[in-house]
mmCIF file of the C-alpha atoms, coordinates in Angstrom:
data_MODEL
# 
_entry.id   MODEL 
# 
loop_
_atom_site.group_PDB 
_atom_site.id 
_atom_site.type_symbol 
_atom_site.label_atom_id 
_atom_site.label_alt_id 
_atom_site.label_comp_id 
_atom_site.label_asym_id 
_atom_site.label_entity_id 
_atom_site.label_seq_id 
_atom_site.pdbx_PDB_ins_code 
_atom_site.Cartn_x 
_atom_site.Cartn_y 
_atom_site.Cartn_z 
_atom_site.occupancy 
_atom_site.B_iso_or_equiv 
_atom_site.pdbx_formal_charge 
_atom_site.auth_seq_id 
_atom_site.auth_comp_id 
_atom_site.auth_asym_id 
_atom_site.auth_atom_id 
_atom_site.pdbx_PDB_model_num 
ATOM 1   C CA . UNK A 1 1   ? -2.875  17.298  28.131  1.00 0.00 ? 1   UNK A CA 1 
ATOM 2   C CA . UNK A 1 2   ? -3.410  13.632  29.240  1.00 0.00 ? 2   UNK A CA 1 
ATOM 3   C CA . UNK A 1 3   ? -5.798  11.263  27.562  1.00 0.00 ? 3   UNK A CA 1 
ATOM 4   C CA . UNK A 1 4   ? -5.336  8.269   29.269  1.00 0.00 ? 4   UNK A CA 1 
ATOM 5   C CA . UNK A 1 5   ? -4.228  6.784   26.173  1.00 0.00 ? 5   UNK A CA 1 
ATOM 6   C CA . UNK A 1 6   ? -1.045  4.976   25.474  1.00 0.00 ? 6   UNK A CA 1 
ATOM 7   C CA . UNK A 1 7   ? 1.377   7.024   23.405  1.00 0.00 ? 7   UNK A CA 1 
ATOM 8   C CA . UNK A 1 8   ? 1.260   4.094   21.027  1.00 0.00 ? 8   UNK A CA 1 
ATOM 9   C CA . UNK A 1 9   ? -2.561  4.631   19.898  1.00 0.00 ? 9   UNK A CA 1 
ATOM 10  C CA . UNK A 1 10  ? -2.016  8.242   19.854  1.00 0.00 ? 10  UNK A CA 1 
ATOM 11  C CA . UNK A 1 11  ? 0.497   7.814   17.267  1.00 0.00 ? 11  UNK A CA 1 
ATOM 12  C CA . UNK A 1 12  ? -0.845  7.618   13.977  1.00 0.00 ? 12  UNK A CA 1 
ATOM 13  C CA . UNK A 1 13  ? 0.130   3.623   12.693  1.00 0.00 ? 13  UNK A CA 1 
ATOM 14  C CA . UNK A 1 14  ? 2.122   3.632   9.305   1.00 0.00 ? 14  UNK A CA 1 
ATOM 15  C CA . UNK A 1 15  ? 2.969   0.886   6.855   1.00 0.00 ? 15  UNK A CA 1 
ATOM 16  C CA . UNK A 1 16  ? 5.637   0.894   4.272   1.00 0.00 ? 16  UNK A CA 1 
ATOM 17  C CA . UNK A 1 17  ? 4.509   -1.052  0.904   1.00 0.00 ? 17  UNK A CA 1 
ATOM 18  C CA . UNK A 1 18  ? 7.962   -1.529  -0.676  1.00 0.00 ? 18  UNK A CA 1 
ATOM 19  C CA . UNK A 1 19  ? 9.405   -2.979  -3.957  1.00 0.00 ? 19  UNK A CA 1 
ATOM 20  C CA . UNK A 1 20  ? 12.906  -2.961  -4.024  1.00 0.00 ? 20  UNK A CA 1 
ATOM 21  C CA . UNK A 1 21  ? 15.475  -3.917  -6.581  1.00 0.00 ? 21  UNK A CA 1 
ATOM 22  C CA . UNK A 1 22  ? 18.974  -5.703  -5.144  1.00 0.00 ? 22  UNK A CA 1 
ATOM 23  C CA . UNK A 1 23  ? 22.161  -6.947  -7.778  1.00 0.00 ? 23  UNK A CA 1 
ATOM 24  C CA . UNK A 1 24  ? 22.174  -4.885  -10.576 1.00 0.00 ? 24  UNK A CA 1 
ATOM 25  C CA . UNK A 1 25  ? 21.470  -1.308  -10.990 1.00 0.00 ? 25  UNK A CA 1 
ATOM 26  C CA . UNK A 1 26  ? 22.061  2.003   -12.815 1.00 0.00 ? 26  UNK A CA 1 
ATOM 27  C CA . UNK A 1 27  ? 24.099  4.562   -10.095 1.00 0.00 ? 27  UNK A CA 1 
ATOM 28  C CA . UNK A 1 28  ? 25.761  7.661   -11.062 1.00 0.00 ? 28  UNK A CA 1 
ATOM 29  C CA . UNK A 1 29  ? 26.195  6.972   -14.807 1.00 0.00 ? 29  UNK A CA 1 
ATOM 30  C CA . UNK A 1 30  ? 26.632  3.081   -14.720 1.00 0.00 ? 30  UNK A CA 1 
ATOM 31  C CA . UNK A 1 31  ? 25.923  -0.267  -13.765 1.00 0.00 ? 31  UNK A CA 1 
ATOM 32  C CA . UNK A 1 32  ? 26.714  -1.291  -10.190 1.00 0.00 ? 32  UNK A CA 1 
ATOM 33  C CA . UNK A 1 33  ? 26.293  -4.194  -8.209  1.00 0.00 ? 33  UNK A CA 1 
ATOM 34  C CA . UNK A 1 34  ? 23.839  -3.448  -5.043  1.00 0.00 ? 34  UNK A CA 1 
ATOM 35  C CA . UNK A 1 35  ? 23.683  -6.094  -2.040  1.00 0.00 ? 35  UNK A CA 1 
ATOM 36  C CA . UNK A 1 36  ? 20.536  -4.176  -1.151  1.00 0.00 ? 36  UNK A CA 1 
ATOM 37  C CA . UNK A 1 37  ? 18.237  -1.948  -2.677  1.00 0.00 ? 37  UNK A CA 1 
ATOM 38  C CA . UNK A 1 38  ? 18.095  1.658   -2.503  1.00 0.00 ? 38  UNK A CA 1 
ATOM 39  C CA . UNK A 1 39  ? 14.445  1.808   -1.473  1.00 0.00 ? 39  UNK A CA 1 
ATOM 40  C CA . UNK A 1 40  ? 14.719  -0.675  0.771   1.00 0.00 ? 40  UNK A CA 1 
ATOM 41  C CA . UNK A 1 41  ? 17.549  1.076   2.698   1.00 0.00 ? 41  UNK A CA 1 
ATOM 42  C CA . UNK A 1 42  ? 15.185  4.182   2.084   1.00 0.00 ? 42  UNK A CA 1 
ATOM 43  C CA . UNK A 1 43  ? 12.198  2.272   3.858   1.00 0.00 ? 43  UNK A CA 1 
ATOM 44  C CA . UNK A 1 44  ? 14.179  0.766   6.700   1.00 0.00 ? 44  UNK A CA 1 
ATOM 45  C CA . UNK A 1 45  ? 15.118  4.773   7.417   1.00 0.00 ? 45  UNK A CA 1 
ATOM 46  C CA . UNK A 1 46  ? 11.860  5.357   7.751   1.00 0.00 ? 46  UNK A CA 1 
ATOM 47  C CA . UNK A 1 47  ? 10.701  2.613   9.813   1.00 0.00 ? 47  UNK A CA 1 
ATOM 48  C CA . UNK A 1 48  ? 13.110  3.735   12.154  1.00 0.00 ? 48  UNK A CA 1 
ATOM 49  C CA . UNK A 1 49  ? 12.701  6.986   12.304  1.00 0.00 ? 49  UNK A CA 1 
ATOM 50  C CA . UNK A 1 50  ? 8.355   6.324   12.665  1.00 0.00 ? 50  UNK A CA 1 
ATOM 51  C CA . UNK A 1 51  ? 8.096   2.664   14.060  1.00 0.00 ? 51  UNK A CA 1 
ATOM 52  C CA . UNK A 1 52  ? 6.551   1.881   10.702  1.00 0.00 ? 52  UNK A CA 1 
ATOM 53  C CA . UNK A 1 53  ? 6.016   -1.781  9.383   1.00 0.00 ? 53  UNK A CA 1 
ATOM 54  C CA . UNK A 1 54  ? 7.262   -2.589  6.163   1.00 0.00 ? 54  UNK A CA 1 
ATOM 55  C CA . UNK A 1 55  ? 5.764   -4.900  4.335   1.00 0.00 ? 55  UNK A CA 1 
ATOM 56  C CA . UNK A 1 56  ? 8.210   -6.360  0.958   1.00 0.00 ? 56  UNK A CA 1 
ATOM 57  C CA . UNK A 1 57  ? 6.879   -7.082  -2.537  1.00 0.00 ? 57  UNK A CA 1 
ATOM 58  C CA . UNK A 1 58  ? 8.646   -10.026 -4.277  1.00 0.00 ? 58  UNK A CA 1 
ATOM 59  C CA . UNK A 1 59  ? 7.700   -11.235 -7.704  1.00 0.00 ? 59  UNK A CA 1 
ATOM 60  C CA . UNK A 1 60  ? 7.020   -15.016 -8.310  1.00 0.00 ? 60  UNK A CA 1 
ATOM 61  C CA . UNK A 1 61  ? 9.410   -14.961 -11.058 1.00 0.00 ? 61  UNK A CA 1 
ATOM 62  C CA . UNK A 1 62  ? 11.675  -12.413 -10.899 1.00 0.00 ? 62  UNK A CA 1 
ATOM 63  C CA . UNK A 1 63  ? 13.135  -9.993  -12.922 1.00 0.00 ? 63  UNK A CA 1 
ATOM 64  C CA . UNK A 1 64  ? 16.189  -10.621 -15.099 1.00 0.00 ? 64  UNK A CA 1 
ATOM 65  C CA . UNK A 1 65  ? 19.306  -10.062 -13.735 1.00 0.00 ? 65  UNK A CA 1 
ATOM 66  C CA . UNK A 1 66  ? 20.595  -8.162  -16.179 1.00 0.00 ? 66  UNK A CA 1 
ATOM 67  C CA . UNK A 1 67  ? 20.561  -4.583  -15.676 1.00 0.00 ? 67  UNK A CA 1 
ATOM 68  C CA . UNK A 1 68  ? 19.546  -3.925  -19.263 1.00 0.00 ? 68  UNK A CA 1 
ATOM 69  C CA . UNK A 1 69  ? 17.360  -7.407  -19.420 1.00 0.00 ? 69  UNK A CA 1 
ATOM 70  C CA . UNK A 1 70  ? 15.182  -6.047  -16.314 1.00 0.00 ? 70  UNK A CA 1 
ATOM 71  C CA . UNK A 1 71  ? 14.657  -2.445  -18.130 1.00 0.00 ? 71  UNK A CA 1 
ATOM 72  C CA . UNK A 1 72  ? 13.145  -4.259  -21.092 1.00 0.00 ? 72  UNK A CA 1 
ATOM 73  C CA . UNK A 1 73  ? 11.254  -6.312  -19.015 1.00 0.00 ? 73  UNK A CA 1 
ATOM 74  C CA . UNK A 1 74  ? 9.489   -3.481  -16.760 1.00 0.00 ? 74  UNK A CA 1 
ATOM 75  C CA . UNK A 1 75  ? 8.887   -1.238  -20.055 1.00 0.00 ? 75  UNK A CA 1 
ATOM 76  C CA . UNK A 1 76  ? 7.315   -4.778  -21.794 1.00 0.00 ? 76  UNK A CA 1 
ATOM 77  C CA . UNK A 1 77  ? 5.181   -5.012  -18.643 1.00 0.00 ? 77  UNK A CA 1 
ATOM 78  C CA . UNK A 1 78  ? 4.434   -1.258  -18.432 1.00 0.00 ? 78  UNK A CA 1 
ATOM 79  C CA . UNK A 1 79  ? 2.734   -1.374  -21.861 1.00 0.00 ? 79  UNK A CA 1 
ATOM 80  C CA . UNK A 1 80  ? 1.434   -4.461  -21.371 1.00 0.00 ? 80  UNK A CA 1 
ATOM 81  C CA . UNK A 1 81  ? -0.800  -3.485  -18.189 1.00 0.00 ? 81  UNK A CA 1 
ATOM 82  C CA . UNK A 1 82  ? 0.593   -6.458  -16.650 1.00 0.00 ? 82  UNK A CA 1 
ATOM 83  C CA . UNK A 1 83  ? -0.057  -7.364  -13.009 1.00 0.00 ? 83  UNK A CA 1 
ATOM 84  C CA . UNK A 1 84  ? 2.609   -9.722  -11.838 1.00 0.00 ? 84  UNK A CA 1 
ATOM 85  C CA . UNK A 1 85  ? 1.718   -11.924 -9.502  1.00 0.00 ? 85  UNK A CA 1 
ATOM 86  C CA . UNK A 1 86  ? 3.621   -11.821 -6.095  1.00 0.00 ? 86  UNK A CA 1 
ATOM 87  C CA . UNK A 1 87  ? 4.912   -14.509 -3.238  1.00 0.00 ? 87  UNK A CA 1 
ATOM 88  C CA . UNK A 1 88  ? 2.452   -12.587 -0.918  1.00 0.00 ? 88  UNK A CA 1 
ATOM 89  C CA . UNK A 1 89  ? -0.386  -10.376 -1.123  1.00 0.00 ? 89  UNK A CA 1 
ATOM 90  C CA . UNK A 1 90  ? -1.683  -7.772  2.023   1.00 0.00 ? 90  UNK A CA 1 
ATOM 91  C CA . UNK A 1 91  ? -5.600  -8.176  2.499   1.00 0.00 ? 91  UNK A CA 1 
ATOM 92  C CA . UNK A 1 92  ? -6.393  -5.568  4.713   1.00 0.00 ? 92  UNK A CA 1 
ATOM 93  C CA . UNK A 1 93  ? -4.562  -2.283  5.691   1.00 0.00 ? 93  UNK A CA 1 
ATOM 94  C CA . UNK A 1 94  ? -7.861  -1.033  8.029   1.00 0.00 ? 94  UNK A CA 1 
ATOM 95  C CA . UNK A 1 95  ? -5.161  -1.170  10.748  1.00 0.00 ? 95  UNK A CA 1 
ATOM 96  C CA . UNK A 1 96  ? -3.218  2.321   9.326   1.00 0.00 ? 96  UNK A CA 1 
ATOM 97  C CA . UNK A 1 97  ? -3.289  5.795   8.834   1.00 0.00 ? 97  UNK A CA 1 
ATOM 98  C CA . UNK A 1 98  ? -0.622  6.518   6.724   1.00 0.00 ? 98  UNK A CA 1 
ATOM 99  C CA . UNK A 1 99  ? 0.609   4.359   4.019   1.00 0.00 ? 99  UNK A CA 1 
ATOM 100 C CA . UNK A 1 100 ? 4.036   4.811   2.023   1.00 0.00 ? 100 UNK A CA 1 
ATOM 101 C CA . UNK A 1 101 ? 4.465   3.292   -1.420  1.00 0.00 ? 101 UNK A CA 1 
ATOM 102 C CA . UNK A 1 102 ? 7.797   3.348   -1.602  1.00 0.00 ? 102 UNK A CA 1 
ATOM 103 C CA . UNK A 1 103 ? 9.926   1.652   -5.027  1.00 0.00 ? 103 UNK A CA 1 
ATOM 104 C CA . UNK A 1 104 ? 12.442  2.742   -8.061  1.00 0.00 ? 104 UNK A CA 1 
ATOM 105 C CA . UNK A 1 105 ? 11.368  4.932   -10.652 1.00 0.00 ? 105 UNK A CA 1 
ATOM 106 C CA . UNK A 1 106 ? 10.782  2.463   -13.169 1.00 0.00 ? 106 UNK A CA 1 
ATOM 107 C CA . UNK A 1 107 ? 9.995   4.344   -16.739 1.00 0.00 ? 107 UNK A CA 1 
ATOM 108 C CA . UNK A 1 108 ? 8.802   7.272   -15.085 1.00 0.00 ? 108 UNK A CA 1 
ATOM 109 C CA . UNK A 1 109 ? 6.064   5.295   -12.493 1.00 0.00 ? 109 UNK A CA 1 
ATOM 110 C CA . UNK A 1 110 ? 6.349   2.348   -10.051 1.00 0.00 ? 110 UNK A CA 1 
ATOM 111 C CA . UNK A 1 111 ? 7.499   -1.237  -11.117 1.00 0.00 ? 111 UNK A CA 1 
ATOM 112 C CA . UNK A 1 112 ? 3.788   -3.009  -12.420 1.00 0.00 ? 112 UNK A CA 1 
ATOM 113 C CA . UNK A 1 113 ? 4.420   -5.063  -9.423  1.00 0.00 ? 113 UNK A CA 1 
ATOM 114 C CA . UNK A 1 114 ? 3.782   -2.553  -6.849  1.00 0.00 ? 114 UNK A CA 1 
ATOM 115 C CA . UNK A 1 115 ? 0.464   -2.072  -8.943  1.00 0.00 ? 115 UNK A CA 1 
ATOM 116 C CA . UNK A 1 116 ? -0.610  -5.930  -8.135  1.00 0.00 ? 116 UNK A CA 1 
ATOM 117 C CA . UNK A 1 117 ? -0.463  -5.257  -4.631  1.00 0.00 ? 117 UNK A CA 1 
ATOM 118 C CA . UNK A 1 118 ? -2.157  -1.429  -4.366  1.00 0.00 ? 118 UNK A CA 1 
ATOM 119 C CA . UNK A 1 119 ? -5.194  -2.647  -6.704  1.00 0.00 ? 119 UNK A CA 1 
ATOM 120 C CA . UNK A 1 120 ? -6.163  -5.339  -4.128  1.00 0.00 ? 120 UNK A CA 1 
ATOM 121 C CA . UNK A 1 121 ? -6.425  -2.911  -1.356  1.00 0.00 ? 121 UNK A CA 1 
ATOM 122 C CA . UNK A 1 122 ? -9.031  -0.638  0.115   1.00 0.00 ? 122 UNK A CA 1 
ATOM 123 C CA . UNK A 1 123 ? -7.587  2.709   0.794   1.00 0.00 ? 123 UNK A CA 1 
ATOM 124 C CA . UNK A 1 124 ? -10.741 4.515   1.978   1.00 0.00 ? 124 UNK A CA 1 
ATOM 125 C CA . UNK A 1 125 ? -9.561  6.728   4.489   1.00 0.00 ? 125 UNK A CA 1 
ATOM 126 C CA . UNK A 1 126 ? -6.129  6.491   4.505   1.00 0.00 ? 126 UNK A CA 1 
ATOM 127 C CA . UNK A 1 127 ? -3.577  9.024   3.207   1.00 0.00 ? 127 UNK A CA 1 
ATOM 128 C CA . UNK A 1 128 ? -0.693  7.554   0.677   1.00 0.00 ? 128 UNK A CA 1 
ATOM 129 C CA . UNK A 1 129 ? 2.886   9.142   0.356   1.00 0.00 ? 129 UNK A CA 1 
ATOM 130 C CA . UNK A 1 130 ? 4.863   8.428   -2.890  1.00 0.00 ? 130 UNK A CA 1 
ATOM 131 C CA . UNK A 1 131 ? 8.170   7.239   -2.229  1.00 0.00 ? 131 UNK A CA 1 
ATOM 132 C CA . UNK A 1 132 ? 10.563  7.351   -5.162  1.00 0.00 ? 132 UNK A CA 1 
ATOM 133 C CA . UNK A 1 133 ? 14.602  6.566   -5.535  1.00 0.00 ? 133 UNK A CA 1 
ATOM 134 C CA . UNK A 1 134 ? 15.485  7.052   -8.631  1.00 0.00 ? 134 UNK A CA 1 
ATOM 135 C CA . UNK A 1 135 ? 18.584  8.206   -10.877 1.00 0.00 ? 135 UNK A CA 1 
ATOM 136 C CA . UNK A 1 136 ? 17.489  11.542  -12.469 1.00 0.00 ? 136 UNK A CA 1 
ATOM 137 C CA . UNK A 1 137 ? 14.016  11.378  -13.778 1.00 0.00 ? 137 UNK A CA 1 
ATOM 138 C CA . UNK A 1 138 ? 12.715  12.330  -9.800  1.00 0.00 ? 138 UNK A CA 1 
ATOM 139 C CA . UNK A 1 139 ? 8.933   11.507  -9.117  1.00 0.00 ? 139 UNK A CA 1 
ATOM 140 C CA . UNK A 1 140 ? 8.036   10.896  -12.784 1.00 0.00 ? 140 UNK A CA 1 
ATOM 141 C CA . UNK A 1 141 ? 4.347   10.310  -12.404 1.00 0.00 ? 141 UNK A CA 1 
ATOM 142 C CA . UNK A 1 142 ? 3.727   8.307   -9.037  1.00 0.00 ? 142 UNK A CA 1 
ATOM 143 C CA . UNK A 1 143 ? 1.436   10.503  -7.506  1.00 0.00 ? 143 UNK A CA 1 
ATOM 144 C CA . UNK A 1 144 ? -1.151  10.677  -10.298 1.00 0.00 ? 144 UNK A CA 1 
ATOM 145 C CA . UNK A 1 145 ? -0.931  7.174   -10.944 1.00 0.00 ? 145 UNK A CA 1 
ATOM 146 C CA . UNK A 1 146 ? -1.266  6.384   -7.096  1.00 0.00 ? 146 UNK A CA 1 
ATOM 147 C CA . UNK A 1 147 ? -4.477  8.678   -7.235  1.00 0.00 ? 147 UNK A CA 1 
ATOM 148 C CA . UNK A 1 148 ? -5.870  6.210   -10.061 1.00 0.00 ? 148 UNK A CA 1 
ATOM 149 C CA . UNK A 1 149 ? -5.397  2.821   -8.277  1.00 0.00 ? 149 UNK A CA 1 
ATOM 150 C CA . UNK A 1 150 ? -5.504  4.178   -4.271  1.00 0.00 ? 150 UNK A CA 1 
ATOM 151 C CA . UNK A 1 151 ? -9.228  5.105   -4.947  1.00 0.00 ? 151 UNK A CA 1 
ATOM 152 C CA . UNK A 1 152 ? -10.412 7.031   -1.586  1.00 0.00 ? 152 UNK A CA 1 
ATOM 153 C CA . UNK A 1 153 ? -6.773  7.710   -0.746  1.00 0.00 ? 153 UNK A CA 1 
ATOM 154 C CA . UNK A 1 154 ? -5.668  11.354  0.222   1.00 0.00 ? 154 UNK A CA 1 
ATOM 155 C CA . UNK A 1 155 ? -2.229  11.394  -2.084  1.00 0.00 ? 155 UNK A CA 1 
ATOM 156 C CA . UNK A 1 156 ? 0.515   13.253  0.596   1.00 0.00 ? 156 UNK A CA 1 
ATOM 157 C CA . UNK A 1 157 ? 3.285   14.745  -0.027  1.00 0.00 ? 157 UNK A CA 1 
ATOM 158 C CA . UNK A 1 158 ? 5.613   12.336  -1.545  1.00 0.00 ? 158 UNK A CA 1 
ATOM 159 C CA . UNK A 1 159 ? 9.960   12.403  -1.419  1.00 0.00 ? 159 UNK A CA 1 
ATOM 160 C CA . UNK A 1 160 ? 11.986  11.363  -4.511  1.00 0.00 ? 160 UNK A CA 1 
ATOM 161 C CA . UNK A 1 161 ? 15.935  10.652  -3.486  1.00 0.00 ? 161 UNK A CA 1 
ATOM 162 C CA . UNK A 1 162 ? 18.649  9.808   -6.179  1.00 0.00 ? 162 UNK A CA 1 
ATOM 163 C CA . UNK A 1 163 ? 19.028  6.352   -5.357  1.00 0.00 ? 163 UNK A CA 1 
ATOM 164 C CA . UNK A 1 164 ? 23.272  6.549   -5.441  1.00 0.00 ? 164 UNK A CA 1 
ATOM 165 C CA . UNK A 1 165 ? 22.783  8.828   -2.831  1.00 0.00 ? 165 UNK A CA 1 
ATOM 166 C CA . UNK A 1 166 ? 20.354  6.918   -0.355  1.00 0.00 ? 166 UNK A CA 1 
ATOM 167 C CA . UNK A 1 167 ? 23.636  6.203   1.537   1.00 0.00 ? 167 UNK A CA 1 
ATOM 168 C CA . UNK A 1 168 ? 23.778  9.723   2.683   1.00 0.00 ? 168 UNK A CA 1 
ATOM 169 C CA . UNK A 1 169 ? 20.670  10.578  2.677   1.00 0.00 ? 169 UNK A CA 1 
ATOM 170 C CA . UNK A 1 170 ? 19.115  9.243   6.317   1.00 0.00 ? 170 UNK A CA 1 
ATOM 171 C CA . UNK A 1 171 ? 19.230  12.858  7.933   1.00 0.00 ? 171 UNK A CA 1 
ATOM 172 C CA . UNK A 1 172 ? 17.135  14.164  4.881   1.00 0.00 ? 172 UNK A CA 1 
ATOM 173 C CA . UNK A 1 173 ? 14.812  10.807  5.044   1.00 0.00 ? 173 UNK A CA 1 
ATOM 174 C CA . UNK A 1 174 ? 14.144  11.131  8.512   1.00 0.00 ? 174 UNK A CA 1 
ATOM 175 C CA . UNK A 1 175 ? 12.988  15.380  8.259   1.00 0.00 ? 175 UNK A CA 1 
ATOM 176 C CA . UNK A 1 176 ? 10.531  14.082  5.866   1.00 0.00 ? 176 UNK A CA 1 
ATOM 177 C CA . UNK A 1 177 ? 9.296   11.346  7.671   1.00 0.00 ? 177 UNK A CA 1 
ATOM 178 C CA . UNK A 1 178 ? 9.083   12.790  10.825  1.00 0.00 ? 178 UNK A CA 1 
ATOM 179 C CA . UNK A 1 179 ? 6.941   16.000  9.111   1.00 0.00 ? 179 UNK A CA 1 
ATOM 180 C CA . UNK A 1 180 ? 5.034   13.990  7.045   1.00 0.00 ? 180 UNK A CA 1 
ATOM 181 C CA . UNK A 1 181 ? 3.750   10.602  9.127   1.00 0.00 ? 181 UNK A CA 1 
ATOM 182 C CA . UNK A 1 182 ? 4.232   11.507  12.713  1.00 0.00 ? 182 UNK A CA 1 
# 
């Protein structure tokens, strides 16, 4: 069947919202130095596999270095309700469809970073897949807490990978991407 349309506006328009923690991390039972994220690598998959954009969040004053220092500091901000502030904030995502969250499992729910973007945005219309690497503790409890903050959101199907095995895991990445957002 022909539309006259270009495949491109047929093609439902995704963006990736993405917090991603490089330098030190917990991986397979210890602390390991990581010249790039696993979600990032995670989102880049994606975006290649969809033509997503991806769109980076980066605190205005980051998170410890530390491996243990940064755990402290995202469970201090957890219970806090804090709202970081970021470099750069999206305005408007009226332009998608489909919108991954995609960052670490940070004490069972997204860093409270990814939370100072997502409660500036209007999500009316739009459907929202959780995207979760992670070491063990899996989705925790993304999806309901992207249901609270994504108001008029449809919450998708979401995909939690073991972030020490992100590496290996672009075939599985891909199947899920290509179900879920094409």
């Amino acid at each position: 069947m022909r539309t006259g349309l270009p495949l491109v506006e047929l093609m439902k328009r995704t963006l990736i919202i993405c917090y991603s923690r490089r330098g030190w991390n917990y991986a397979n039972g210890s602390v390991v130095y990581l010249e790039r994220g696993n979600t990032e690598i995670a989102a880049e998959y994606i975006a290649r596999e969809t033509g997503a954009e991806i769109f980076g969040i980066e605190t205005v004053k980051p998170y410890s270095d530390d491996y243990t220092a940064c755990t402290e500091e995202a469970r201090a901000e957890l219970r806090a309700g804090a709202r970081p502030e970021l470099r750069n904030y999206l305005s408007d995502i009226s332009g998608y469809d489909n919108i991954v969250v995609a960052g670490p499992c940070w004490w069972g729910t997204y860093p409270c970073a990814v939370f100072s973007q997502l409660e500036r945005l209007d999500f009316a219309g739009r459907k929202v897949f959780p995207l979760m690497t992670h070491e063990g503790s899996g989705m925790g409890r993304a999806a309901k807490d992207l249901a609270a903050v994504c108001r008029g959101a449809v919450i998708a199907p979401g995909l939690a990978v073991t972030g020490s095995a992100v590496a290996n895991s672009r075939d599985m990445i891909a199947a899920w991407a290509r179900k879920n957002l094409a």
